[in-house]
N, C-alpha and C positions, 0 to 999 in steps of 0.2 A: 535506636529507634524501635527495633524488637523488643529491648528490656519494659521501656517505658512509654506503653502504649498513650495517656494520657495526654503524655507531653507532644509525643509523635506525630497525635493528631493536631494539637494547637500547632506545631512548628508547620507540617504540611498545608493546616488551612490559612497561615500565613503567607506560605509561598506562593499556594494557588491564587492568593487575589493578588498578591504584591505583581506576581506575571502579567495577570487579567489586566491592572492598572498598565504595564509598562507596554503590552501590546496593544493596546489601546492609544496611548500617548505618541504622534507624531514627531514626538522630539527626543523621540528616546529610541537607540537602538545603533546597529550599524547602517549604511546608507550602501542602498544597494542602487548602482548608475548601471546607464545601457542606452542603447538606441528603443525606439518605440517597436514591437511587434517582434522582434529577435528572441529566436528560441534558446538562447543559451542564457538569454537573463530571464526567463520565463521558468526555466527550471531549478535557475537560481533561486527565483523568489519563490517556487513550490517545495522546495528540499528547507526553506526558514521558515512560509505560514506551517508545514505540515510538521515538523519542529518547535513549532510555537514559541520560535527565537526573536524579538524584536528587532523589528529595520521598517526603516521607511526607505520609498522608492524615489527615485529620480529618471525621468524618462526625458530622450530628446526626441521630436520628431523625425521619423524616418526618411525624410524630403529636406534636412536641414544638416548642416555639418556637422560634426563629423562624419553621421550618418551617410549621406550620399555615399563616401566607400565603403564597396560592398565587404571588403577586407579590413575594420577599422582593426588592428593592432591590440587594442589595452580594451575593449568592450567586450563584455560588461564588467565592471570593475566592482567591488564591496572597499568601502573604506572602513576601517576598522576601528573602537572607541579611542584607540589612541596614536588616532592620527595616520593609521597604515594605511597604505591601499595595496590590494589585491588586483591584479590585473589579470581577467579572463583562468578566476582561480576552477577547480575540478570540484567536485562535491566533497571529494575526502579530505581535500588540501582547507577546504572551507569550514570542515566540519572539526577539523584537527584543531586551526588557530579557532575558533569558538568553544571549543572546550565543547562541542555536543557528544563526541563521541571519548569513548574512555580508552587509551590501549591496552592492549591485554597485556598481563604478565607471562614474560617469557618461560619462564621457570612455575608460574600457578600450575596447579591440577586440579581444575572444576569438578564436584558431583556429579554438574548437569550443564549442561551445552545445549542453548535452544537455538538453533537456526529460523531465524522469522519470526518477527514483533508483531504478527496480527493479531486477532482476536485471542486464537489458539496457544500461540506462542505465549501472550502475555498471563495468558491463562496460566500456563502449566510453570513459568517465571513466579509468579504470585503462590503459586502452592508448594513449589516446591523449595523455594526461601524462605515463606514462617513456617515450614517443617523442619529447618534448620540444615538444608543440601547449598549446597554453597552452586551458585549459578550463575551464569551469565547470559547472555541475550547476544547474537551476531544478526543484525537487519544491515540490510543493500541499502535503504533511503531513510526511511522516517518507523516509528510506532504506527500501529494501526492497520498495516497490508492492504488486500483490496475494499476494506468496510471503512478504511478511513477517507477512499472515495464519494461513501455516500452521502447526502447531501441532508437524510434523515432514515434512520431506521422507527419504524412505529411498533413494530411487532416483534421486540428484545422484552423479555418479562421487567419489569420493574420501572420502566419509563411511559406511563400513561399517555404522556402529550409529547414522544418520541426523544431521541437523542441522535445527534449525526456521527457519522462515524468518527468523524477528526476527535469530539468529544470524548468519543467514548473510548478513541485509544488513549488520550491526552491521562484521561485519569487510570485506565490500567498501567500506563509508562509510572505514575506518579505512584501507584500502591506496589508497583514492583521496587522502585527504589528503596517505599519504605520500609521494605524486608532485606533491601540490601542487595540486592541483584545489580551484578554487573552489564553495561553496554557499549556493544562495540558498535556506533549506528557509521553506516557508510561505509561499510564494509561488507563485500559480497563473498561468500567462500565459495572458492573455486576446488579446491578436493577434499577428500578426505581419506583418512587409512588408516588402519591399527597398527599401531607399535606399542610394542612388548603388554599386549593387553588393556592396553588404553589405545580413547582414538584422537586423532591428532587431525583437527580441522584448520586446513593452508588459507589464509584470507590473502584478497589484494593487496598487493604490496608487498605479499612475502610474510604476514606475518603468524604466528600460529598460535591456535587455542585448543592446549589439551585436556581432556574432559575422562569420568569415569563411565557415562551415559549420555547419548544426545539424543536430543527431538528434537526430529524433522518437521519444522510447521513452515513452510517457507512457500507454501498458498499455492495458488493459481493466479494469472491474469487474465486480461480480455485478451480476445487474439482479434488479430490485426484483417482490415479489412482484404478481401482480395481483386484489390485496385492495383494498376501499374504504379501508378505514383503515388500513391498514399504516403512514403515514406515521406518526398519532398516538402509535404506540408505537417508532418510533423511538430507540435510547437507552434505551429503555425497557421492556424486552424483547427488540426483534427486533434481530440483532446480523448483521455479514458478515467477521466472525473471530473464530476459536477457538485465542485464547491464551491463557495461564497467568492473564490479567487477566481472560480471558470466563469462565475457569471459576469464580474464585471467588464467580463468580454464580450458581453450578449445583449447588452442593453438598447432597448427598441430595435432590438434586430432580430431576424427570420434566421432562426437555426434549424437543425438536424438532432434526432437522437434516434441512434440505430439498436436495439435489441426486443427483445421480448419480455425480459425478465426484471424481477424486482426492480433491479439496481436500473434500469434502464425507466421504469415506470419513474420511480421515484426522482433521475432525473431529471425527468418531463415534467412532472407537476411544479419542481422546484423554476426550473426555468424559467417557466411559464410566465411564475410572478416579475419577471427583469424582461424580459424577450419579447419583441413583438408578436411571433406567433411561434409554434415547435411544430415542424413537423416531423412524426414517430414515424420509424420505418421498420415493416417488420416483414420477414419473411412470406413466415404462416398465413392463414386467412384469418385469421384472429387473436388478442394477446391470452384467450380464455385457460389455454394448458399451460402454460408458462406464467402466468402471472400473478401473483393474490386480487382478490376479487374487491379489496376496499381499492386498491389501486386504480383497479381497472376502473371503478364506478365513476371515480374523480376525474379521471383522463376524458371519459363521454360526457362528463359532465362540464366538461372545463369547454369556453369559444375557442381556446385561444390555442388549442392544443389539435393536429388532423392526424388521424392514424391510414398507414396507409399499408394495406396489404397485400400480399403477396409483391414486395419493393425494393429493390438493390438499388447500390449505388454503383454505376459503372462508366461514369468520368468528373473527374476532380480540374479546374483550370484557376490558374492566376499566376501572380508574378512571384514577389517576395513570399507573401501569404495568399492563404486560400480566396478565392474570391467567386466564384462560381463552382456549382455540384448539379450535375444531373443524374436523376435516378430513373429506373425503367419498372412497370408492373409487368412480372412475368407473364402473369394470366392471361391480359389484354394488347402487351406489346404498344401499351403508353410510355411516353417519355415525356415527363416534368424538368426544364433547366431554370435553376433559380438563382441570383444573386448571393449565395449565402458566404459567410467569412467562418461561421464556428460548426464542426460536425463533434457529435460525442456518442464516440465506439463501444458499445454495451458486450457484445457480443459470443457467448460463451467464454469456459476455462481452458488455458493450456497451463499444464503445470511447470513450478518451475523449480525442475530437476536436472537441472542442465549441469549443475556441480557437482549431482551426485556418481555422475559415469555408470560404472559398474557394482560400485559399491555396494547399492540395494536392489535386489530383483523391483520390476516394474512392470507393469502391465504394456500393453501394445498403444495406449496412452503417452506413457508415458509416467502413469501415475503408481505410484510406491505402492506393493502388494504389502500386506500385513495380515493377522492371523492365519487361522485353518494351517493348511498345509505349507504356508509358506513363512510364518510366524517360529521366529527362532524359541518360543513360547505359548504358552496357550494365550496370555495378552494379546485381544483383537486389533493391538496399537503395536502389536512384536514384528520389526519386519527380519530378515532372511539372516541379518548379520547381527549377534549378541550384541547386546546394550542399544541398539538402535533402535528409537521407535518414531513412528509417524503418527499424526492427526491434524484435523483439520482437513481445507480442502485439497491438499498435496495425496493424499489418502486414496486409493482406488475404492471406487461403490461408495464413497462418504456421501453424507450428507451435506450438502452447500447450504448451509445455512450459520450467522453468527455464533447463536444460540449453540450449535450443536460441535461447532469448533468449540467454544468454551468448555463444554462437557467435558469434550473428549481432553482437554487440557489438561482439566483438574484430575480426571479419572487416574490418567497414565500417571500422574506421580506416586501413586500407591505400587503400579506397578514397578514403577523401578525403584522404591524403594528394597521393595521385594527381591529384586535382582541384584542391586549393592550388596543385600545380606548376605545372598545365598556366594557372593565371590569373596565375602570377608571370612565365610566359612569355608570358602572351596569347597561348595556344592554344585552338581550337573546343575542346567538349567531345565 
């Protein structure tokens, strides 16, 4: 596919529609069964659209049998094309028999080791396999990280009339393949360490991927509201993406979207068109510092959309799922309680370095220190320990923006190029 670009691209542009066709087509795919409203087929079926794996869904009501036990046994199940069923399978167990994820070679030794498929990651996967480094990709769920939540990005140079994020990772996953880049999706690493001068990244399940260089792109999330029970309704209401699969849980219905920021704007305006009404819940007295301003104009422009400021939410009620939320205005010591089933958590980054321990110095964040004085190199992507570099928004002081993980993506593989050489010469760093 590197040799013969020509060709590469007709075989690729074959695959993208043959896909486009088969995910479209209800009669094609694995069949994914459940009870109605259960968050473990809910995740099920967000680890195959964010995958862009064909299945169609089979749902029973949750007031009909099986369903009534709270305990059903074998739900949610995927039956498989030939004829398998899966009973209450894991994502990795799922992702194994689909063939979405590839196992590493026990005995490989990768160039490049990118932890996290986001923007960043796919970035620096794309540059650093048509320069000829031999690479692989370790992602926890899908391509795409936190921007393949978004429901539309408008301000990414090159998409005048915007692109959502699922798209936009769908075809970075697809230009990394065609450089040949390996992926281990569904798989989270849990440590890492050097041995004998390479570093050796331990994945779930035990398994491991030795590398001569790794980038750390392994993002940020939303972080979680602080409710008593926000966990219970997990799945179950309270969601931290808003795509074309959140909405069809919103339909002529009165939701919730909590943040300030882009991803929280954009959202809201997507909703809006499915939902009976949205109401934005924000901190601040206004979305003005936090938000880009075409966003904002749409939101005061839209009926359908009420922002509410200075506004927490600080009780969540219902049964199996969400079913009522009430929220309070700090300023005035108002309390709004409204029937609502779907809330979506905008609400800043915590990063997720939870694998890396000790490995890389970190800020009081949490978030990876790199250059200056703590840069094992002058590379502003060098962080504390040789061959390791970070970008994107895992990055302390980064920039959160798509656009600027992408950069920093492409940038660092010069840098570590620069860093293979100088160990094939055994030179200092």
């Amino acid at each position: 596919m590197r040799a013969e670009g020509d060709i590469a691209n007709i075989i690729i542009s074959a695959c993208i529609w043959r896909r486009v066709g088969m995910t479209g087509d209800p009669s094609v795919g694995v069949v994914l069964r459940g009870c109605e409203r259960d968050s473990d087929l809910l995740s099920l079926r967000r680890f195959l659209v964010r995958n862009y794996y064909p299945h169609r869904i089979e749902t029973l009501p949750a007031d009909e049998e099986p369903c009534k036990d709270a305990a059903v046994p074998h739900m949610p199940e995927v039956e498989l094309l030939d004829g398998r069923i899966l009973a209450r399978p894991t994502i990795s167990n799922l992702a194994d028999e689909l063939g979405i994820t590839e196992i590493p070679e026990p005995h490989t030794i990768y160039d490049v080791a990118v932890v996290g498929a986001g923007p960043g990651g796919l970035a620096a996967a794309v540059y650093a396999a048509s320069e000829g480094l031999s690479t692989i990709v370790v992602e926890g769920n899908a391509p795409g990280g936190q921007a393949a939540t978004s429901s539309k990005i408008e301000n990414y140079l090159g998409f005048p009339t915007g692109v959502s994020g699922a798209q936009l990772a769908s075809r970075g996953h697809l230009q990394a393949l065609k450089f040949g880049v390996r992926f281990a999706i569904s798989r989270n690493v849990v440590s890492t360490a050097q041995v004998d001068g390479l570093h050796r990244l331990i994945l779930a399940g035990g398994l491991a991927v030795c590398a001569r260089s790794v980038v750390i792109a392994s993002g940020a999330r939303y972080r979680r509201l602080n409710v008593k029970n926000h966990e219970d309704y997990e799945n179950r209401g309270f969601h931290y993406a808003a795509t074309a699969m959140e909405s069809l849980l919103c339909h002529d219905r009165e939701i919730i979207v909590v943040g300030g920021g882009n991803s929280a704007g954009q959202a809201s305006i997507f909703l809006s068109e499915v939902s009976r009404h949205v109401h934005h819940l924000i901190r601040g007295a206004s979305l003005e510092r936090t938000m880009s301003q075409y966003l904002i104009s749409r939101i005061e422009r839209s009926p359908r959309i009420t922002v509410h400021s200075h506004s927490e939410i600080d009780k969540l009620e219902g049964g199996a799922a969400l079913e009522f939320v009430t929220w309070t205005n700090r300023k005035n010591g108002t309390s709004i309680r409204k029937p609502i089933s779907s809330v979506f958590v905008m609400i800043g980054a915590e990063p997720n370095t939870g694998w890396v321990d000790d490995a890389v110095k970190l800020d009081n964040k949490g978030f990876v220190l790199t250059g200056g004085e703590w840069g094992f190199e002058t590379s502003p992507y060098a962080t504390s320990v040789p061959g390791i570099y970070a970008i994107g928004d895992i990055r302390s002081e980064s920039v959160k923006r798509v656009a600027s993980a992408v950069g920093e993506g492409s940038v660092v593989v010069s840098n570590i190029h620069h860093y293979l050489a100088r160990r094939r010469l055994d030179l200092p760093d």
